[in-house]
C-alpha positions as CSV (number, residue, x, y, z in Angstrom):
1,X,-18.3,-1.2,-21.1
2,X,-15.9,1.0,-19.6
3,X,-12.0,1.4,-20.7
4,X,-10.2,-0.7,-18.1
5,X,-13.1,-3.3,-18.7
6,X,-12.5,-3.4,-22.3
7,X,-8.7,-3.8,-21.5
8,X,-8.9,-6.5,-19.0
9,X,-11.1,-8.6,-21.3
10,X,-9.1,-8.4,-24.4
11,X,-5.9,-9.9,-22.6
12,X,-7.8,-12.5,-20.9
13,X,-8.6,-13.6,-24.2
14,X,-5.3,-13.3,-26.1
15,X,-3.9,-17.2,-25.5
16,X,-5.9,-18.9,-23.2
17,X,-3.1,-21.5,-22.6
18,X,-0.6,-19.5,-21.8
19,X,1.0,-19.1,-18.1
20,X,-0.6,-16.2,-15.9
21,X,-0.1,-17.0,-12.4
22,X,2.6,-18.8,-10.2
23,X,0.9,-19.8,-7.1
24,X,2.6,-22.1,-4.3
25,X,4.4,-23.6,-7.3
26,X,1.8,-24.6,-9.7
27,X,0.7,-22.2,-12.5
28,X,-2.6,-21.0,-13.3
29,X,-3.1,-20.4,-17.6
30,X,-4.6,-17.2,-18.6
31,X,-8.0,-18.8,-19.9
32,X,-8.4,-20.6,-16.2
33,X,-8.2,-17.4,-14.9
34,X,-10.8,-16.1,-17.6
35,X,-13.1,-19.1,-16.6
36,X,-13.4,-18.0,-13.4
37,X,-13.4,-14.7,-14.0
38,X,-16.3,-14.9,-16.1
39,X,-18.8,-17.2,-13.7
40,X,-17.8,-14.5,-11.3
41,X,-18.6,-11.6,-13.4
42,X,-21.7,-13.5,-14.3
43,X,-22.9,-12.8,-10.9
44,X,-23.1,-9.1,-10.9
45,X,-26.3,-8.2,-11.0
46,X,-25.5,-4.7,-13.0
47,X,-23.4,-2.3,-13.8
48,X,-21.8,0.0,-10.7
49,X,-23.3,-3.1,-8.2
50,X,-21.2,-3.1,-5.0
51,X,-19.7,-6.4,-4.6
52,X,-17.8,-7.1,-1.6
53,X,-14.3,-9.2,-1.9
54,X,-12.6,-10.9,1.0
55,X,-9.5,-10.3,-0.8
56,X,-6.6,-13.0,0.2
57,X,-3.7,-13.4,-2.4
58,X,-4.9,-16.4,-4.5
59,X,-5.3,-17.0,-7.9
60,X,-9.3,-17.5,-7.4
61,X,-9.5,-14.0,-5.4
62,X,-7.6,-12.4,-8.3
63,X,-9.8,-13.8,-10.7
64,X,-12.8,-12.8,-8.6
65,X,-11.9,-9.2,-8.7
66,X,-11.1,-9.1,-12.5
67,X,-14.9,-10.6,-13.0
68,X,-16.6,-7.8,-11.3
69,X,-14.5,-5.9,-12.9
70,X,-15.1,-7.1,-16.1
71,X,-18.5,-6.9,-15.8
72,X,-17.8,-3.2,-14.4
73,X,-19.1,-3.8,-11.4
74,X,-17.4,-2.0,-8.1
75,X,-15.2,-4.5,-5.4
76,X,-15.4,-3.4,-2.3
77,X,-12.7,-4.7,-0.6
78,X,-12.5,-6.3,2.8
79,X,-10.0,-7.6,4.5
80,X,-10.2,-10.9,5.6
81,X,-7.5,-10.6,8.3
82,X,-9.5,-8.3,10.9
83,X,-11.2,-11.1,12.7
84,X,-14.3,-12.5,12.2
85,X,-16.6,-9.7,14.6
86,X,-14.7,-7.1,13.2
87,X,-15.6,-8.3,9.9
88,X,-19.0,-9.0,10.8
89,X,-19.6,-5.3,12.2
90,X,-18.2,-3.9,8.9
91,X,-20.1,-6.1,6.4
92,X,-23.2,-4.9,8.9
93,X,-22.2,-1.2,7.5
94,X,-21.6,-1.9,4.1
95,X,-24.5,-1.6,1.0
96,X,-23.4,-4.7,-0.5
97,X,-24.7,-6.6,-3.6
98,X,-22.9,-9.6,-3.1
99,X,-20.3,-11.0,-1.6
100,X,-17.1,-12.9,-2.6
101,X,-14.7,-15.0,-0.8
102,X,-14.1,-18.6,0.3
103,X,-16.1,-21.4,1.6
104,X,-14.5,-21.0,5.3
105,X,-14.4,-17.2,4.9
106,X,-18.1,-17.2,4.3
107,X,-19.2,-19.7,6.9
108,X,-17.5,-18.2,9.6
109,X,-19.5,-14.8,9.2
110,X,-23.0,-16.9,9.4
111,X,-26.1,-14.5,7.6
112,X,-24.7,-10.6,9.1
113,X,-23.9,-9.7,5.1
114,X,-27.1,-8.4,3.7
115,X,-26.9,-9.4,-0.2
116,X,-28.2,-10.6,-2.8
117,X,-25.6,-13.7,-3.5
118,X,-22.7,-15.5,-2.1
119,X,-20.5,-16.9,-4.0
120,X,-18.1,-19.2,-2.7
121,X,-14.3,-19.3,-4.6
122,X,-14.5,-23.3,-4.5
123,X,-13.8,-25.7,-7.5
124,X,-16.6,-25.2,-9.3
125,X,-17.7,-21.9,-7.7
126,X,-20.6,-22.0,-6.0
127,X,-23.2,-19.5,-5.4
128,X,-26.1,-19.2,-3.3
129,X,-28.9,-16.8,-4.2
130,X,-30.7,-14.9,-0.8
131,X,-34.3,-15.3,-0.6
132,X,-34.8,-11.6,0.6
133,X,-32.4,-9.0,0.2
134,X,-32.3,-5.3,0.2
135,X,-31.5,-4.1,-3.3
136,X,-27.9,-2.3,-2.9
137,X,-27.1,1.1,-4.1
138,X,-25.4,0.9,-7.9
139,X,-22.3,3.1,-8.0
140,X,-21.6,3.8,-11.8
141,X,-18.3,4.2,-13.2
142,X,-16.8,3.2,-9.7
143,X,-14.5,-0.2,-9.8
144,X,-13.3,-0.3,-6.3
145,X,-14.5,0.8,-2.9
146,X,-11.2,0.6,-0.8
147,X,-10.6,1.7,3.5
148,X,-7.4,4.0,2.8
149,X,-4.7,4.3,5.6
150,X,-5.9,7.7,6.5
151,X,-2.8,9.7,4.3
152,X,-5.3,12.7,4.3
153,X,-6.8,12.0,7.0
154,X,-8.9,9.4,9.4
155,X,-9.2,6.2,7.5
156,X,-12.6,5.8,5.2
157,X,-13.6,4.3,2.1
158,X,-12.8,6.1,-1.0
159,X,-14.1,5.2,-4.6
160,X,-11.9,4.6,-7.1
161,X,-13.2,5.4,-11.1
162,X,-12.5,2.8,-13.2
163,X,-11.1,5.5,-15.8
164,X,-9.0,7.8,-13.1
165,X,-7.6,3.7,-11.9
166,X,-6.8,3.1,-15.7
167,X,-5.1,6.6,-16.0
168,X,-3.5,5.8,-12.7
169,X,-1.8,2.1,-14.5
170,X,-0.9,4.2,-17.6
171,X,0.6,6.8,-15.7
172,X,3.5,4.3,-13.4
173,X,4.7,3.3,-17.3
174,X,6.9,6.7,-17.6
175,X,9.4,4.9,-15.0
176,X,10.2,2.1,-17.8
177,X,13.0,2.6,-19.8
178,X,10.8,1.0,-22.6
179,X,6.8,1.1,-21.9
180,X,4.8,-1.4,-23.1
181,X,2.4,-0.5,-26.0
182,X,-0.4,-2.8,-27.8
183,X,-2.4,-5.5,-26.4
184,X,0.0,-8.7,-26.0
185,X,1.4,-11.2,-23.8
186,X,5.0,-10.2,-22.4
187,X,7.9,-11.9,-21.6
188,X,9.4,-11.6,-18.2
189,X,7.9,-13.2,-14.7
190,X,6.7,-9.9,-12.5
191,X,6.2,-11.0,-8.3
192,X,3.8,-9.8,-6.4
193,X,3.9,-9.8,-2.3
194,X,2.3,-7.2,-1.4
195,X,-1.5,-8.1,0.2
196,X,-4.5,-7.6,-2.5
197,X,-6.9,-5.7,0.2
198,X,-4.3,-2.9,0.2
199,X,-3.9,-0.4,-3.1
200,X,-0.1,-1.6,-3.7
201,X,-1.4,-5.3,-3.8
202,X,-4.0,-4.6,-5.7
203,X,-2.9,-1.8,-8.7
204,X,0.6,-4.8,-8.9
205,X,-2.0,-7.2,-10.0
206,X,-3.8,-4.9,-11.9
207,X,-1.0,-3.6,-13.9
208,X,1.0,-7.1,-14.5
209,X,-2.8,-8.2,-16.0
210,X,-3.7,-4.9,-18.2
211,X,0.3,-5.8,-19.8
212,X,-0.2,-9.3,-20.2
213,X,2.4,-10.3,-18.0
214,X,2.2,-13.2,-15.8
215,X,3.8,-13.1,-12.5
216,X,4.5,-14.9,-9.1
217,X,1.2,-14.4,-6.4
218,X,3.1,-15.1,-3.2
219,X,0.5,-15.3,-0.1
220,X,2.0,-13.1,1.6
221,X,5.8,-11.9,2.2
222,X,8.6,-14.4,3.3
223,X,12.0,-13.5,2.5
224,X,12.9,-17.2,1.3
225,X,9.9,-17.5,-0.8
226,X,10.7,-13.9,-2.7
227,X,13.9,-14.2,-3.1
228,X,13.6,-17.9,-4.6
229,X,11.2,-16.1,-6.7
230,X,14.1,-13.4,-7.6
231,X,16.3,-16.4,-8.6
232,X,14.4,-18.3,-10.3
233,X,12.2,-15.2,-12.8
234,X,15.2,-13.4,-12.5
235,X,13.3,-9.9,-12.7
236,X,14.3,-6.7,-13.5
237,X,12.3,-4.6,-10.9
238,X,10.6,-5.9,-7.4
239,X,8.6,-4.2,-4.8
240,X,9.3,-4.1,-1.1
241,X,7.5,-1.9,1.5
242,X,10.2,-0.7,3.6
243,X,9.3,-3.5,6.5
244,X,10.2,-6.3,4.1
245,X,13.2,-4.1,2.7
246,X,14.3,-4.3,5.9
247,X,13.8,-8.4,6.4
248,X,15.5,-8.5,3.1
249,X,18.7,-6.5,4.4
250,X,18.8,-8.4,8.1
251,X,18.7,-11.9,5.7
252,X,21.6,-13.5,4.7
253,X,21.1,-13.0,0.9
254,X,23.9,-12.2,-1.0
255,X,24.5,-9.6,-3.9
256,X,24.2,-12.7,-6.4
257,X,20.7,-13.6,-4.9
258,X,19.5,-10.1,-6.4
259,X,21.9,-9.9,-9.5
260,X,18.9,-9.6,-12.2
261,X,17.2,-6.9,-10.2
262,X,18.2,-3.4,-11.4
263,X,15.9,-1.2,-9.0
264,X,13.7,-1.9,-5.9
265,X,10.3,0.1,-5.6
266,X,9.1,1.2,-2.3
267,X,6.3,2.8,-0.5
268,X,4.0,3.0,1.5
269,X,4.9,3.5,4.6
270,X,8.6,6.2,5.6
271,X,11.6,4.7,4.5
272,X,14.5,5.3,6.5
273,X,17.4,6.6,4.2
274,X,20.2,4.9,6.1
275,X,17.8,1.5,5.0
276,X,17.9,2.4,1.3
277,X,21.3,3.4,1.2
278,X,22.4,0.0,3.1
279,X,20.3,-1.6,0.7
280,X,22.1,-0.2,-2.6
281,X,25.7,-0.8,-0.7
282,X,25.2,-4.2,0.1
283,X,23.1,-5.4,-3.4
284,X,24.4,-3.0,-5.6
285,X,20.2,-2.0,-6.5
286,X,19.5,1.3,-6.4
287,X,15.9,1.8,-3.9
288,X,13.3,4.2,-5.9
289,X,11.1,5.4,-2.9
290,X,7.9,6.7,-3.8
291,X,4.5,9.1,-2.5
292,X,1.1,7.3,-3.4
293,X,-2.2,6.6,-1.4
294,X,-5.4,5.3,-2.0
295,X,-7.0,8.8,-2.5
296,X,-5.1,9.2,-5.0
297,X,-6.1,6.1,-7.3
298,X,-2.1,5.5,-7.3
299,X,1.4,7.4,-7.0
300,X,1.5,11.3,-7.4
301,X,5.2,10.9,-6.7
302,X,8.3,9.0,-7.2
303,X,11.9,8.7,-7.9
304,X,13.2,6.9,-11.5
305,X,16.3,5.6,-12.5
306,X,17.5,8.5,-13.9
307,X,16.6,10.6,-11.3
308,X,18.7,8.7,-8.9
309,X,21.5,8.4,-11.4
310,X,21.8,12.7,-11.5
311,X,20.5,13.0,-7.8
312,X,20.8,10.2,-5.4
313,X,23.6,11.7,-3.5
314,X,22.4,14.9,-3.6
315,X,18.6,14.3,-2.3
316,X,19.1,12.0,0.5
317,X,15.4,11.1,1.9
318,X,13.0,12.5,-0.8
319,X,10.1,10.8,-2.2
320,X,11.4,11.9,-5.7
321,X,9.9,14.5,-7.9
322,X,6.0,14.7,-9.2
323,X,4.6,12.1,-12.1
324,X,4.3,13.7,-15.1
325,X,0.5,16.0,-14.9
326,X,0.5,15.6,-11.2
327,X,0.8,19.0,-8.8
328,X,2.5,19.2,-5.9
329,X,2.0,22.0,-3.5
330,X,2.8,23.3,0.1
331,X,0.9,26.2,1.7
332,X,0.8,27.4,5.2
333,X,-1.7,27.5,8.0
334,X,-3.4,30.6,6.1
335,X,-4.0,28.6,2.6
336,X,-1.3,30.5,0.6
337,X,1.4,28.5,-1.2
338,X,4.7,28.4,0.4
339,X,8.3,29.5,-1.0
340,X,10.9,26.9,-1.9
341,X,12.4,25.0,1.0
342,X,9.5,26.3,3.8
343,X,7.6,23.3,5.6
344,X,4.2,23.2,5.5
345,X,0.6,21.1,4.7
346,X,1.4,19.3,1.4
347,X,-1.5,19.4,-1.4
348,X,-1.5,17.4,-4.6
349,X,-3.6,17.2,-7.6
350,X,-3.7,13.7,-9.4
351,X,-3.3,13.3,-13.4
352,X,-5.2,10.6,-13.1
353,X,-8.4,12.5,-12.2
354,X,-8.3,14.7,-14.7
355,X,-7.2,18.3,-16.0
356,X,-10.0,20.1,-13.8
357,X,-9.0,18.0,-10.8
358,X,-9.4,20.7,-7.6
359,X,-6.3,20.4,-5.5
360,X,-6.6,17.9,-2.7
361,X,-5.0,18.7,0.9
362,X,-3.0,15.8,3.3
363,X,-2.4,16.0,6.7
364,X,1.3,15.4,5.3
365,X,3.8,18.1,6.1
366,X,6.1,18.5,3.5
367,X,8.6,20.5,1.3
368,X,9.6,21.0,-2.2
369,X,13.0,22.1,-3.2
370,X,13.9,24.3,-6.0
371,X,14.5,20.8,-8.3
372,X,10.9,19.8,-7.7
373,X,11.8,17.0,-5.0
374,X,9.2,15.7,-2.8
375,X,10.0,15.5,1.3
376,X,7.7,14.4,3.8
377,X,8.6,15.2,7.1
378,X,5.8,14.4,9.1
379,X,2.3,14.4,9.9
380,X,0.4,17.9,11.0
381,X,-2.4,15.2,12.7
382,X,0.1,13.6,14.7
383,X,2.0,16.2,16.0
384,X,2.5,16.8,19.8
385,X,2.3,19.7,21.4
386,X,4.4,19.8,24.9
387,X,3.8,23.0,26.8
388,X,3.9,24.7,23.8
389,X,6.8,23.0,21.9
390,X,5.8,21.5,18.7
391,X,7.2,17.8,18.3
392,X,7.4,15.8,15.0
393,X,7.1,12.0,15.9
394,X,8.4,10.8,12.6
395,X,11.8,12.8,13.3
396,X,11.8,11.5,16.9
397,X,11.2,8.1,15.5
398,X,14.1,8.3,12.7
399,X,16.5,9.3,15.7
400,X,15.6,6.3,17.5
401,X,15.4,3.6,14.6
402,X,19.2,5.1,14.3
403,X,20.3,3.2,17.4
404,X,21.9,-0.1,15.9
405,X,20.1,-1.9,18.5
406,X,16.4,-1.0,17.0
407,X,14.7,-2.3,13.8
408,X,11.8,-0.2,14.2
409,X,9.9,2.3,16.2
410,X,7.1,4.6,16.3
411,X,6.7,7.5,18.3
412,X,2.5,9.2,20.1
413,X,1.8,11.7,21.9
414,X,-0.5,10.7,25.2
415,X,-2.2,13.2,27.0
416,X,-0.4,15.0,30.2
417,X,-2.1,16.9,32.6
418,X,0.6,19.7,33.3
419,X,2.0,20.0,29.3
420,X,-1.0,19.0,27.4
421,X,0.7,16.1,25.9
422,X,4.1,14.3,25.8
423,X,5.9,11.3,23.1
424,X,6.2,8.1,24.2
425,X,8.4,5.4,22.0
426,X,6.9,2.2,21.0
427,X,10.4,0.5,20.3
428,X,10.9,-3.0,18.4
429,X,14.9,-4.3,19.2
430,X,16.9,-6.0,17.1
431,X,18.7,-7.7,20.6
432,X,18.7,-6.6,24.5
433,X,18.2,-3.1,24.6
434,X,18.1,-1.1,27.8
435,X,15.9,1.6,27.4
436,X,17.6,4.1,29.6
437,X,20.4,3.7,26.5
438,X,18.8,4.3,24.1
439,X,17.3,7.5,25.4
440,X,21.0,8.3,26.1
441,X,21.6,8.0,22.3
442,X,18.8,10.2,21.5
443,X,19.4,12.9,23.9
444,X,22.5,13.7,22.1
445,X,20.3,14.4,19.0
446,X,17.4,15.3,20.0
447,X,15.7,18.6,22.0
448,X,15.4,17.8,25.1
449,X,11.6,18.6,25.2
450,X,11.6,15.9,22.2
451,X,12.8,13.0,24.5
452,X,10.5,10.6,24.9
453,X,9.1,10.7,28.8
454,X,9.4,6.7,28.3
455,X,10.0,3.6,26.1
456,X,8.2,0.9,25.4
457,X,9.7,-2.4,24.3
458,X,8.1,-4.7,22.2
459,X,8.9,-8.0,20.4
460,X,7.4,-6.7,17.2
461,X,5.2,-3.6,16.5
462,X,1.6,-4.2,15.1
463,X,1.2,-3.7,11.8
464,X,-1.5,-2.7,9.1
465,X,-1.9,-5.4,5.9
466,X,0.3,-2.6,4.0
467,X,3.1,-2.9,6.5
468,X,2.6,0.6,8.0
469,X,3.1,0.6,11.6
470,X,-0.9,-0.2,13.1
471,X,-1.0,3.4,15.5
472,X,-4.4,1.9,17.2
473,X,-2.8,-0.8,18.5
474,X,0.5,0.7,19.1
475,X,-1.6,3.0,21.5
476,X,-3.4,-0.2,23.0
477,X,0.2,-1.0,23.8
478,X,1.2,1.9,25.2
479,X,-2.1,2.1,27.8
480,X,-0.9,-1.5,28.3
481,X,1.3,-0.7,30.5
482,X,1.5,3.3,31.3
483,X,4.5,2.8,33.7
């Protein structure tokens, strides 16, 4: 049994009556969980067997991935929002064991999944064996196959070990003021909004369950629903990806709606400064921004308390300094390790994988300041090249989501057949906007071979289940109308 198996199962098991999960205003006890979690992990046919997970934030599909788990098996996670033929095409792809998810989730996709069992999340759980089924490839020692969002590079599947996950959940407690220690139930009410099929969904859950704490599973994230959360658990700490911080700060929420909460985490995705330091003005909660990704089995990077205490003024826009055992790097184009202060390709070496852990390279451009501070400053797989000019989208898009008329933009480069390529601005308003404006605005801060050749505006920019801005369909909309 590995070490995050053992962990799970011993909390599971401490009070069986006690409260775990808040869902939709009913709570699920510890040992209901448990019961489910072990018919689930009942179902695995062996250790390291591939079982997919239509992962939705319920209290079943929680305790469907803490039974594979448990019986250190490896989730696969899908996502159940893609649409059923996307689904369909991916579950063709995948070397699956099983399959997880509910009643209407698994109808819809007919027989494409080729597995050995279904098992539907109904009350009782049912499961229905295949006749014939290929035998699935067994991957040891990995608990979860997850799609990253491509933060070194095109999107794939990574696996995540079940030890380097656990080091990754041990690591995040160096931002308490007093970590947990032992195996116990804790006092306090945690929330988690974030989406399950991504990693910040997923290691929330994870972590609130390895320290026995129960928390609030919303479906997914409504301002009124969290912050009724916030008043009524009164928590200490809450998670917002910096689309929902956002929500949160165009709400009418007041400073006494978010009294109990003493910092705000949030990743993901870029996080405007002007946002976090609106944020802390208006709630009186300081924002900790941080730099994780899936490839990573958790965060490399991050600001704490005390960080932003002796900094905050000073380091406006940083993803805070390196966790303790993780390296942080930036070399140029020829490999060799930058000075202090010098932009270039940003490569990191996770604690969590281990002493010997070879240094991994991100298509994040970054720099490090003489204090150790983390800034990301762009993407070097993004960037445009017009005649010969190097342009940055991410600081063309922070100019432009400066405009008090935008909540949000992004900024791609589309091919041109006399400079190669040139930006085009994909531009969510708060209220009327006239484009020709807003390119006014920007061309008093911008180069002018930065200037975007046009603007696109949208009533809300598609996004990924993590909240990051979806670039594919941005694109779609772009091609949409290439006026």
């Amino acid at each position: 049994m590995s070490g995050l198996a053992g962990r799970l199962g011993a909390v599971l098991a401490l009070d069986p009556d006690a409260p775990a999960i808040e869902f939709e205003g009913r709570w699920w006890s510890w040992g209901r969980i448990a019961d489910l979690a072990g018919t689930v992990a009942a179902r695995v046919p062996e250790p390291g067997a591939p079982v997919g997970v239509l992962l939705r934030n319920t209290p079943r599909h929680v305790a469907a991935l803490l039974g594979i788990l448990l019986a250190d098996g490896c989730v696969v996670t899908v996502n159940p929002g893609l649409g059923e033929e996307r689904i369909r095409a991916e579950l063709g792809e995948l070397d699956l064991a099983g399959l997880v998810g509910t009643p209407g989730d698994l109808a819809g996709l007919g027989g494409r999944a080729r597995c050995a069992v279904r098992i539907a999340l109904a009350d009782p759980v049912e499961a229905v064996e295949a006749a014939v089924a290929p035998a699935a490839t067994p991957r040891p020692g990995v608990a979860v196959r997850m799609l990253t969002s491509g933060t070194t590079g095109p999107p794939k599947r990574v696996d995540l070990g079940a030890e380097a996950l656990l080091r990754g959940l041990d690591g995040v407690k160096h931002y308490e003021s007093r970590p947990a220690s032992g195996i116990r139930l804790r006092t306090g009410v945690a929330i988690v909004n974030s989406p399950l099929v991504h990693l910040g969904g997923l290691f929330r859950v994870l972590q609130c369950v390895l320290d026995g704490r129960s928390f609030v599973l919303l479906p997914r994230f409504e301002v009124g629903a969290w912050a009724e959360a916030v008043r009524r658990h009164r928590p200490r700490t809450a998670s917002l990806v910096p689309a929902a911080l956002r929500m949160v700060l165009e709400s009418e929420l007041t400073r006494e709606d978010l009294s109990s909460l003493m910092s705000v985490m949030s990743g993901t995705a870029p996080l405007d400064p002007a946002d976090a330091e609106a944020f802390t003005g208006r709630f009186g909660v300081p924002v900790l921004t941080s730099y994780a990704a899936t490839e990573f089995a958790g965060g490399v990077a991050g600001w704490s308390l005390a960080d932003h205490r002796a900094f905050g003024g000073l380091k406006r826009g940083s993803s805070g300094r390196a966790h303790p055992g993780c390296g942080l790097r930036v070399i140029g184009d020829d490999g060799a390790e930058l000075a202090v202060g010098e932009i270039g390709l940003l490569e990191v070496r996770p604690a969590q994988f281990g002493a010997d852990t070879p240094w991994i390279r991100t298509t994040d451009l970054a720099r490090l300041d003489a204090d150790g501070f983390l800034w990301i400053v762009g993407r070097a797989d993004q960037t445009i090249i017009r005649g010969g000019f190097k342009i940055h989208p991410d600081q063309v898009r922070t100019v432009l989501e400066g405009h008090p008329a935008v909540r949000a933009a992004t900024v791609l480069g589309v091919p041109d057949p006399r400079l190669g390529a040139v930006p085009v601005a994909v531009v969510e308003p708060r209220h009327a906007l006239d484009p020709a404006d807003l390119l006014a605005y920007a061309g008093e801060r911008l180069a002018r071979y930065e200037l975007p050749v046009r603007v696109r505006l949208v009533g809300a920019l598609p996004r990924t289940a993590s909240g990051k801005v979806d670039l594919a369909a941005a694109r779609t909309l772009i091609e949409e109308d290439p006026r």
